[in-house]
C-alpha positions as CSV (number, residue, x, y, z in Angstrom):
1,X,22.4,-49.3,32.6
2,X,21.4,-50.2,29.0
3,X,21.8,-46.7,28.0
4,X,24.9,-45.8,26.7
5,X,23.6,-41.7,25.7
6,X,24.1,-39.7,28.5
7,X,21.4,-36.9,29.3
8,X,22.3,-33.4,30.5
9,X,19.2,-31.4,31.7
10,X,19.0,-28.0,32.9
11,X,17.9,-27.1,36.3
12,X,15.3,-24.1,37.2
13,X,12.2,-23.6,39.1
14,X,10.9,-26.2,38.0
15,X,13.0,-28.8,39.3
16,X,14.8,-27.3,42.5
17,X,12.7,-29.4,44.6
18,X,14.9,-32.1,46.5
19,X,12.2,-34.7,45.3
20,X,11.7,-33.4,42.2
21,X,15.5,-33.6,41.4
22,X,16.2,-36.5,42.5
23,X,13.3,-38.5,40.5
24,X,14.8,-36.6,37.8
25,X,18.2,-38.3,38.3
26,X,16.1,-41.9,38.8
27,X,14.4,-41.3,35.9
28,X,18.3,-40.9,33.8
29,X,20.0,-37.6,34.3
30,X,23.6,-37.8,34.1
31,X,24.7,-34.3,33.9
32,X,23.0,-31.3,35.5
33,X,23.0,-27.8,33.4
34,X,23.2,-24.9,36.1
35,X,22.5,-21.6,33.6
36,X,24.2,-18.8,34.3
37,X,22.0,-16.3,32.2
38,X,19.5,-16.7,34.8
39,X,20.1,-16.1,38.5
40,X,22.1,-14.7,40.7
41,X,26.3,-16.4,42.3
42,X,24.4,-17.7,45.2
43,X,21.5,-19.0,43.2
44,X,23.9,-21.4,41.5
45,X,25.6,-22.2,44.2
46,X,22.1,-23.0,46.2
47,X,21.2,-25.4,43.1
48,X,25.2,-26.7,43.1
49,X,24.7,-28.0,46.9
50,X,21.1,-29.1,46.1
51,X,22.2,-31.5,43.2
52,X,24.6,-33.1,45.5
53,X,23.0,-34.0,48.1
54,X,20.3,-35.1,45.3
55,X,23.5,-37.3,43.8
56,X,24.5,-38.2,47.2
57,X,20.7,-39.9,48.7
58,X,20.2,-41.7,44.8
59,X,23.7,-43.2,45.6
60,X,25.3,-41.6,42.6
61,X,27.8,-39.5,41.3
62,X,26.3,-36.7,39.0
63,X,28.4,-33.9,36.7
64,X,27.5,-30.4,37.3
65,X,28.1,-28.3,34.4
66,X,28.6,-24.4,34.7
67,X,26.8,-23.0,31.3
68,X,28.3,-19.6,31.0
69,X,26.0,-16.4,29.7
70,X,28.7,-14.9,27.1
71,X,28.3,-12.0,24.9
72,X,24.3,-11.8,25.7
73,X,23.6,-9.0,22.5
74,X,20.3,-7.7,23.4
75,X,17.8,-4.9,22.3
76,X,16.5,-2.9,25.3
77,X,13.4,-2.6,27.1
78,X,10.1,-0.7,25.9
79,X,8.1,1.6,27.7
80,X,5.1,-0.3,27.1
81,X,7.3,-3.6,27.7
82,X,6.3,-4.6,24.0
83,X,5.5,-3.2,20.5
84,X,4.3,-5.0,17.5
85,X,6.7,-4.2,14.4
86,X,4.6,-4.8,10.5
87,X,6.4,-5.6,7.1
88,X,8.2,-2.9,5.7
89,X,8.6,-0.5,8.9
90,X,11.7,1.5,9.6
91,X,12.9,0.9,13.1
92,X,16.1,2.1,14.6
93,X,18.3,0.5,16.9
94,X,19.6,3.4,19.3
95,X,22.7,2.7,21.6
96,X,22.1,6.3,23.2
97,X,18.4,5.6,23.8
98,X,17.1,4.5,27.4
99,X,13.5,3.3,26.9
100,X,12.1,2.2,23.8
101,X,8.8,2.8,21.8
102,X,7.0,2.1,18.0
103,X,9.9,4.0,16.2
104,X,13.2,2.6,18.3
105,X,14.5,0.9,21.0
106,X,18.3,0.7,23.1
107,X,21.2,-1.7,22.8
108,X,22.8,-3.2,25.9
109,X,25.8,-4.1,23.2
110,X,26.7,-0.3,22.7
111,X,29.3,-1.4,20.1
112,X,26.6,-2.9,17.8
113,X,26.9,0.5,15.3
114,X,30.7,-0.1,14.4
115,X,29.9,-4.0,14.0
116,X,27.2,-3.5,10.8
117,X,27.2,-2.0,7.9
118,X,24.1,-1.4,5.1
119,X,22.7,-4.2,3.8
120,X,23.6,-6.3,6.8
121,X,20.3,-8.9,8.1
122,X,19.5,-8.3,11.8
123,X,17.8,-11.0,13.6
124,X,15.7,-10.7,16.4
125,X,14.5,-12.9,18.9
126,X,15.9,-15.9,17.8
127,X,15.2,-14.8,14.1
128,X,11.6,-14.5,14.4
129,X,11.9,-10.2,13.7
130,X,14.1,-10.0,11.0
131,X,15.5,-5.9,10.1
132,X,17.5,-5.0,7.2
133,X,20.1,-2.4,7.9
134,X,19.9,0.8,5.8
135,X,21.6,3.0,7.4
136,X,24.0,4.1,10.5
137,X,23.9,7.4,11.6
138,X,26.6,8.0,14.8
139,X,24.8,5.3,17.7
140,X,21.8,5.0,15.0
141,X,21.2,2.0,13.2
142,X,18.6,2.2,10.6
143,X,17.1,-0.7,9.6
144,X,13.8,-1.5,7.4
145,X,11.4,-4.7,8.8
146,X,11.9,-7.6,6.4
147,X,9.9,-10.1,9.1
148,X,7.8,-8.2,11.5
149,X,6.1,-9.2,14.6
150,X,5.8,-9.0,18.4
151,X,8.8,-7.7,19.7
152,X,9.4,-7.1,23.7
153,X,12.3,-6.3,25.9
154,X,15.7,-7.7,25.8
155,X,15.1,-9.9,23.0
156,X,18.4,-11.2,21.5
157,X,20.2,-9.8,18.0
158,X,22.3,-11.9,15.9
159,X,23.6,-10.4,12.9
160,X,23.1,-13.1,9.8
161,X,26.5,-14.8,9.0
162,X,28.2,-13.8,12.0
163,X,30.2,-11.2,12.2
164,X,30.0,-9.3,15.6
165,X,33.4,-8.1,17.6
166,X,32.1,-8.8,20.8
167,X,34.5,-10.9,23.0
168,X,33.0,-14.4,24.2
169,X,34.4,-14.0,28.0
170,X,32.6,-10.8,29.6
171,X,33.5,-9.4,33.0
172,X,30.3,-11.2,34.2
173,X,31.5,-14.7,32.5
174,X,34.8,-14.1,34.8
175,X,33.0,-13.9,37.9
176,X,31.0,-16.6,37.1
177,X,34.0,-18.7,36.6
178,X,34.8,-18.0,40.0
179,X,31.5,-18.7,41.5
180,X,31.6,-21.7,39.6
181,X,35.1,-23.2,40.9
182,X,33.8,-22.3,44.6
183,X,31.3,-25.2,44.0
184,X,33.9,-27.3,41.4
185,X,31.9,-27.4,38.7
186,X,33.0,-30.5,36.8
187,X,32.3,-29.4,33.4
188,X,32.2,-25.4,32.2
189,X,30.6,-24.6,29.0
190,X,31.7,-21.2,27.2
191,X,29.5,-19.7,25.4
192,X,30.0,-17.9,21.5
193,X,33.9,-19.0,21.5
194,X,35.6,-17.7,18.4
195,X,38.5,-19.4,18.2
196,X,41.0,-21.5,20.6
197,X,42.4,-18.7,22.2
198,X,38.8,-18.0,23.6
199,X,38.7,-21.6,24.9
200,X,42.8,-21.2,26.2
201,X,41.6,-18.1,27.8
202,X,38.5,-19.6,29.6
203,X,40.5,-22.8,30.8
204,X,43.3,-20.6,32.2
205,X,40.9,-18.1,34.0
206,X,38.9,-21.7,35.5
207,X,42.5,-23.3,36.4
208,X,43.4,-20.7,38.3
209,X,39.6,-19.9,40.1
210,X,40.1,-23.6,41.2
211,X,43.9,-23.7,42.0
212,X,42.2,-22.9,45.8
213,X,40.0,-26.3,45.3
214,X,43.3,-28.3,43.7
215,X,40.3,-28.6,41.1
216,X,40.4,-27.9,37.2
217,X,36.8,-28.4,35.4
218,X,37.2,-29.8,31.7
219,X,36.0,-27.2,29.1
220,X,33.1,-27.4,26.5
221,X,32.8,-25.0,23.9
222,X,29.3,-24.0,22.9
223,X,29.2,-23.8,18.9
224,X,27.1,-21.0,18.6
225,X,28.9,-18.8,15.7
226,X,29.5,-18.7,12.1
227,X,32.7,-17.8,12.5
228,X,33.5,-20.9,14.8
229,X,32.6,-23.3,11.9
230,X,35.6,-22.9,9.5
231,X,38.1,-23.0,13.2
232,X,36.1,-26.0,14.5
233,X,39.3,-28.2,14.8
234,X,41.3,-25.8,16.5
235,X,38.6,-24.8,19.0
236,X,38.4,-29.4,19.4
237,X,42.2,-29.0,19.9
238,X,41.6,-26.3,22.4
239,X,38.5,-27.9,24.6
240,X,37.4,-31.2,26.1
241,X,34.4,-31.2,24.1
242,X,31.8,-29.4,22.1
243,X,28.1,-28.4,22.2
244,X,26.2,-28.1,19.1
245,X,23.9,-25.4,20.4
246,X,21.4,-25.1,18.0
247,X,19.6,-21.8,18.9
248,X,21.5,-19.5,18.2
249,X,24.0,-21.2,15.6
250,X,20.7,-21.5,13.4
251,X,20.0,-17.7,13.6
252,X,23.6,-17.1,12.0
253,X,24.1,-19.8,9.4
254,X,20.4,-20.4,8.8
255,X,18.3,-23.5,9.8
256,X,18.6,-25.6,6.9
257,X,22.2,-25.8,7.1
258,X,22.2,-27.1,11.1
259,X,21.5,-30.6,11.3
260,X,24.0,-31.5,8.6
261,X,26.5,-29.1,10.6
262,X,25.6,-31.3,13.5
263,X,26.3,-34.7,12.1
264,X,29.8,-33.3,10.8
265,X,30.5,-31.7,14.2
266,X,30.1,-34.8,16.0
267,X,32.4,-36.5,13.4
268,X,35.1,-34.6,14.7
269,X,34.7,-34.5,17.9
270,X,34.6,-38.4,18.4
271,X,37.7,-38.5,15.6
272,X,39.4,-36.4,17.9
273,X,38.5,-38.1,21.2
274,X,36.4,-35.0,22.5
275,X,32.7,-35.3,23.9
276,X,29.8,-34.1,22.4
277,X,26.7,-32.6,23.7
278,X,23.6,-32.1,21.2
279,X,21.2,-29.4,22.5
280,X,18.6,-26.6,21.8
281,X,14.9,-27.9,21.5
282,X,15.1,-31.4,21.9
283,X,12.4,-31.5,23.5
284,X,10.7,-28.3,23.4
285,X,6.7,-29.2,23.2
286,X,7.0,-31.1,26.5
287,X,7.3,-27.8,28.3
288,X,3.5,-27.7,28.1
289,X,3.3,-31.0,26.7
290,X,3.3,-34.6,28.9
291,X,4.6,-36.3,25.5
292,X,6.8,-35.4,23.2
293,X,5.9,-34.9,19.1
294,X,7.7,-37.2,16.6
295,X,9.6,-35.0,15.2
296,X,11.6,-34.6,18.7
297,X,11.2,-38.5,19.0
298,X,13.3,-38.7,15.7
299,X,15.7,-35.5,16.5
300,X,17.2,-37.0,20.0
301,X,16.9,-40.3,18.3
302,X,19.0,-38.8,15.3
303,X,21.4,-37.8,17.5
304,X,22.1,-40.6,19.3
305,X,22.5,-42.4,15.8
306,X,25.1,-39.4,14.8
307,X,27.1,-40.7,18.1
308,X,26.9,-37.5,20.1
309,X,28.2,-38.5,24.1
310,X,24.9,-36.7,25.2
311,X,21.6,-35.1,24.8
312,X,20.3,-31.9,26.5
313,X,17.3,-30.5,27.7
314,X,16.7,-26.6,28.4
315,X,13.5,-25.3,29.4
316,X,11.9,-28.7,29.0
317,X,13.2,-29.5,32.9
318,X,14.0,-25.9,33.9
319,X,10.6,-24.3,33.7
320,X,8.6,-27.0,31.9
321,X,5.3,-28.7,33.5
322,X,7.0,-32.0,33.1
323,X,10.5,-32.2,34.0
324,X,10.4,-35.9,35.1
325,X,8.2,-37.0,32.0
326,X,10.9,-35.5,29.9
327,X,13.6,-37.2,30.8
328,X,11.9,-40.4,31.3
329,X,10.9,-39.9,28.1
330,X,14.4,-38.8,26.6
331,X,16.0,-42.0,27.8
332,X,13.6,-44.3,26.3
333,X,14.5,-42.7,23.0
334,X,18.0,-43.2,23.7
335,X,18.0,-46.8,24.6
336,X,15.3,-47.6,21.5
337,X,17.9,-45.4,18.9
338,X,21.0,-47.1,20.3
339,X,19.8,-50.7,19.7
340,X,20.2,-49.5,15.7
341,X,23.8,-48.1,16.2
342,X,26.5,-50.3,13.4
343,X,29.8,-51.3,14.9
344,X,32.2,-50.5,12.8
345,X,35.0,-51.2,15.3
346,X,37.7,-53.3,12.6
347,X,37.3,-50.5,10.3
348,X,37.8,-47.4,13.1
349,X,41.3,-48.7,13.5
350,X,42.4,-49.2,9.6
351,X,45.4,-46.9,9.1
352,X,45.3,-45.7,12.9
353,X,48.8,-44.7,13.9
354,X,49.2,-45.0,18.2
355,X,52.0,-42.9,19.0
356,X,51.1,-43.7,23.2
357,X,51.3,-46.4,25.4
358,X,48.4,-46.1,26.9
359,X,46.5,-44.9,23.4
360,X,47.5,-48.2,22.2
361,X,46.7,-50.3,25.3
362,X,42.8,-48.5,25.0
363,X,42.6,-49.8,21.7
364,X,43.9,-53.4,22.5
365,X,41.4,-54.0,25.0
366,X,38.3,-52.6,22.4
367,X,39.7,-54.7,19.6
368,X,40.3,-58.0,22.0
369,X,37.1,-57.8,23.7
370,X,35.1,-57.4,20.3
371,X,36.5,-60.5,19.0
372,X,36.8,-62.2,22.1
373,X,33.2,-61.3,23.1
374,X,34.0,-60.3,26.6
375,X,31.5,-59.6,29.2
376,X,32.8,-55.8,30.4
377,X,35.8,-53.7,29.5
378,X,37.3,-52.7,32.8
379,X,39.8,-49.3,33.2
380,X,41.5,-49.1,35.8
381,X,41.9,-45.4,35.7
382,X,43.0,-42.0,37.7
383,X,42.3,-39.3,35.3
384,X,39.5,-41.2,33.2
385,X,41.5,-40.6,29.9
386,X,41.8,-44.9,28.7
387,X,37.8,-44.6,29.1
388,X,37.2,-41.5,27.5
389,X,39.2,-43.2,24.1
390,X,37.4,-46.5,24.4
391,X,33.8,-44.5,24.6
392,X,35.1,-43.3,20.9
393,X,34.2,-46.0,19.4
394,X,30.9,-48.0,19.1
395,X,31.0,-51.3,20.9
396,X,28.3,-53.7,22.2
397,X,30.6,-54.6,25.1
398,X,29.7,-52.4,28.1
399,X,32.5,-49.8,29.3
400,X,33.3,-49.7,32.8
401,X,35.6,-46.8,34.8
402,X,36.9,-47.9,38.1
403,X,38.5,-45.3,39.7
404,X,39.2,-43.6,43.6
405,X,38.8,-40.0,42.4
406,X,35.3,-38.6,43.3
407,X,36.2,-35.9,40.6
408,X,37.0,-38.2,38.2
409,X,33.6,-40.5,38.1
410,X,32.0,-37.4,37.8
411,X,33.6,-36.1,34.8
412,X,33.3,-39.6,33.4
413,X,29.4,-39.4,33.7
414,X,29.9,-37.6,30.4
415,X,31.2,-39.6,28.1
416,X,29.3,-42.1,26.3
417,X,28.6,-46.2,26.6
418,X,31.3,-45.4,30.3
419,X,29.7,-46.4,33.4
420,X,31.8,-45.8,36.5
421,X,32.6,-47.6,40.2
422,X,34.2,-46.3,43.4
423,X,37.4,-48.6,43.0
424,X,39.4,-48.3,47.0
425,X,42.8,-47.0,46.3
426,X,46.1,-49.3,46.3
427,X,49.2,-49.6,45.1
428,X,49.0,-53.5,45.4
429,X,48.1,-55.0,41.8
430,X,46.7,-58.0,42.9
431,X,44.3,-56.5,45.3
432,X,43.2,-53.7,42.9
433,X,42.1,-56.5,40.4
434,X,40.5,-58.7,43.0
435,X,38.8,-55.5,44.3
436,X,37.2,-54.7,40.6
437,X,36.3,-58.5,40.3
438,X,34.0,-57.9,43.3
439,X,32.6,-54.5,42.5
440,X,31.8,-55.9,39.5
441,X,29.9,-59.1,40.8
442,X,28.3,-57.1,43.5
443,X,26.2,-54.9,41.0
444,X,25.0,-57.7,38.4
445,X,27.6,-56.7,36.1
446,X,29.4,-60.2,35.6
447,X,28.7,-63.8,37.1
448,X,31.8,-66.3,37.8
449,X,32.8,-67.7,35.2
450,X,32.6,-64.2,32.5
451,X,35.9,-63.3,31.2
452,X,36.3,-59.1,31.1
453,X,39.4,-57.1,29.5
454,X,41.0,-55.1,32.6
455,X,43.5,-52.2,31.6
456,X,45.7,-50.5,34.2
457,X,48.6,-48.9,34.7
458,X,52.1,-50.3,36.6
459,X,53.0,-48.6,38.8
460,X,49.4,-48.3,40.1
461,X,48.3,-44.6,41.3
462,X,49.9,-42.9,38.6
463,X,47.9,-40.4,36.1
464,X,48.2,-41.0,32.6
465,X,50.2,-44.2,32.4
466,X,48.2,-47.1,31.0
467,X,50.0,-49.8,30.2
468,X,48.8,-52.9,30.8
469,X,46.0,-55.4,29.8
470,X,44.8,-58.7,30.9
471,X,42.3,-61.2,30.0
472,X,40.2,-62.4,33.2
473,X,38.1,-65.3,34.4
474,X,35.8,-64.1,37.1
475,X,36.2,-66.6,40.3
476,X,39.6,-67.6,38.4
477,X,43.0,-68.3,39.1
């Protein structure tokens, strides 16, 4: 694979199709998106079974990530399904009302009154309707149109800045944890997280939903409010990784102040060995569109040049006319952006400080290969963890994860520049190594004669205990 940028895409009706999917995954999908703001449990767990049995007849192993709905805050429905709002009209936002019309319209969020105050900005369907709050009156809030336009039922509020009480795991989000550990999701996204105790709170809920499966999904928190971005680190601290979802993080902090928000979350999240998934609108035109327009072309590409682990597509492959084309065309982008990424690999470990064995034995086997020029970087690995550190850092060495956990190769189709092999399991060090020698010659990866850095751990089957590294000739002694 020359691709090193992993690509998540979404799943819907347009791309349910066994053959449909599964050119999908030919064409480059790593990571398949199953949204839970759409659908019913047994939906999800339909789409679950159909990706791996997709996985299973392309002869690969394939993440499936549980996207949780979260705090959904949402105007009502209209009698007339729709009104058309001008420039300086008062509209009211009614928790006690049922069915909207010209003058106001309900609140599924029932708590929105308490959360405002005058002079707040409401937007509206991803900040196209824009309302000024002048007033609140009991359930009432009144508001005066700044932005007008089409509005139409259940369009989404954000309040500009952030702000809103309304707690980031719902009683739906709960059950949806448990639907998705019936299926052991591999990855489970959480959506609006305020701080880490949202992100403790989700992982404990998931451990314990999968405790039935032995199973425990790693956690990705969805940056999606202003009041996330002065935590950021401690929400890293608390999760495996970290979406930058766009959408809605622009309606709260403003679009001009996103894409250098991106670039800066992905700089933490690689500093503190977390993944990164870029997404929102990547690739938006090629839902109608069979190509995409250049400014997507440079936004995935800019992306990939930022070092985030993965790119994501929504409705492009959900409901788009093109789901294929899109992430064919997606991981051309990648490959063509990634031939431009700088090594800076001396430099990455200037006034590093390893406080673990196997930490430090990750880092050996980057810094020896780079000067050595090595064919592959080999881990030996149980839990995926030395592979996940070496995908860190940008090398033109390939990265490779041997390992006999089914769970684990999947959670390693994640991380960045990490391609992974069904290694059999042993406790016998020299048939382990002779074992990756061959897996390694039987896909094209190395010829005899290559020398690869191997890391592993002693003794062998252990989680978490990396500690050795060796230099190896292929078809050597």
């Amino acid at each position: 694979m020359s691709r090193g940028t992993k690509i998540v895409a979404t799943i819907g009706p347009a791309s349910t199709e066994l053959a449909i999917l599964k050119r999908m995954l030919q064409a480059g999908v790593n990571v398949v998106r199953l949204n839970f703001s759409h659908g019913k449990a047994q939906d999800h767990i339909d789409r679950a079974t159909l990706v791996r049995q997709a996985a299973a007849e392309c002869g690969r192993e394939i993440a499936i990530m549980a996207d949780l709905q979260g705090p959904k805050i949402r105007i009502g429905k209209f009698e007339n399904g729709k009104i058309e709002i001008a420039n300086g009209d008062k509209f009211i936002l009614d928790a006690d009302c049922t069915l909207g019309n010209q003058e106001r319209v309900g609140l599924d969020y029932k708590a929105l009154p308490r959360d405002v105050k005058p002079g707040d900005v409401l937007l509206l369907n991803d900040g196209l309707i824009v309302l000024v709050v002048e007033k609140i009156i009991g359930n009432e809030i009144h508001t005066i149109t700044k932005i007008g336009g089409e509005l139409s039922n259940n369009k989404g509020i954000n309040r500009q800045g952030g702000g809103l009480t309304a707690p980031a795991l719902t009683a739906k989000d709960m059950e949806d944890i448990k639907t998705a550990m019936s299926f052991q999701a591999d990855y489970v996204a959480v959506s609006f997280p305020k701080n880490a105790t949202d992100m403790e709170m989700a992982r404990q809920l998931a451990n314990i939903a999968g405790e039935a499966y032995a199973h425990k999904p790693m956690m990705i928190a969805k940056i999606e409010r202003a009041e996330a971005i002065p935590l950021l680190q401690e929400i890293l601290d608390a999760s495996d990784g970290i979406m930058v979802a766009r959408g809605d993080l622009a309606v709260e902090v403003g679009n001009a102040a996103v894409p250098a928000l991106q670039k800066r979350m992905i700089k933490m999240a690689r500093a503190s060995n977390k993944l990164a998934i870029t997404a929102t609108q990547m690739m938006e035109s090629m839902i109608v569109n069979a190509v995409p327009t250049r400014a997507e072309v440079s936004d995935v590409a800019n992306a990939v040049l930022d070092g985030t682990d993965a790119v994501m597509t929504s409705a492009e492959t959900a409901s788009g006319k093109y789901p294929v084309e899109t992430v064919e065309a997606m991981a051309a982008i990648c490959v063509e952006a990634e031939k431009f990424q700088e090594c800076k690999l001396d430099a990455d470990f200037l006034n590093q400080t390893f406080t673990r064995i196997d930490q430090s034995i990750a880092y050996g086997a980057l810094f020896t290969a780079y000067h050595l020029r090595v064919k592959a970087i080999v881990a030996l690995t149980e839990s995926g963890s030395t592979a996940l550190w070496m995908s860190r850092h940008n090398i033109d060495i390939p990265l490779f994860a041997l390992t006999p956990s089914i769970a684990t190769q999947r959670k390693v189709a994640l991380y960045r520049n990490v391609q992974t092999y069904t290694l059999p399991h042993s406790n016998d060090r020299e048939l382990v190594l002779k074992s990756a020698e061959n897996i390694l010659l039987e896909n094209g990866v190395v010829s005899k004669g290559d020398m690869i850095v191997v890391t592993w751990g002693e003794p062998m089957g252990q989680i978490g205990g990396t500690n050795a590294l060796k230099i190896v000739k292929i078809g050597g002694n």
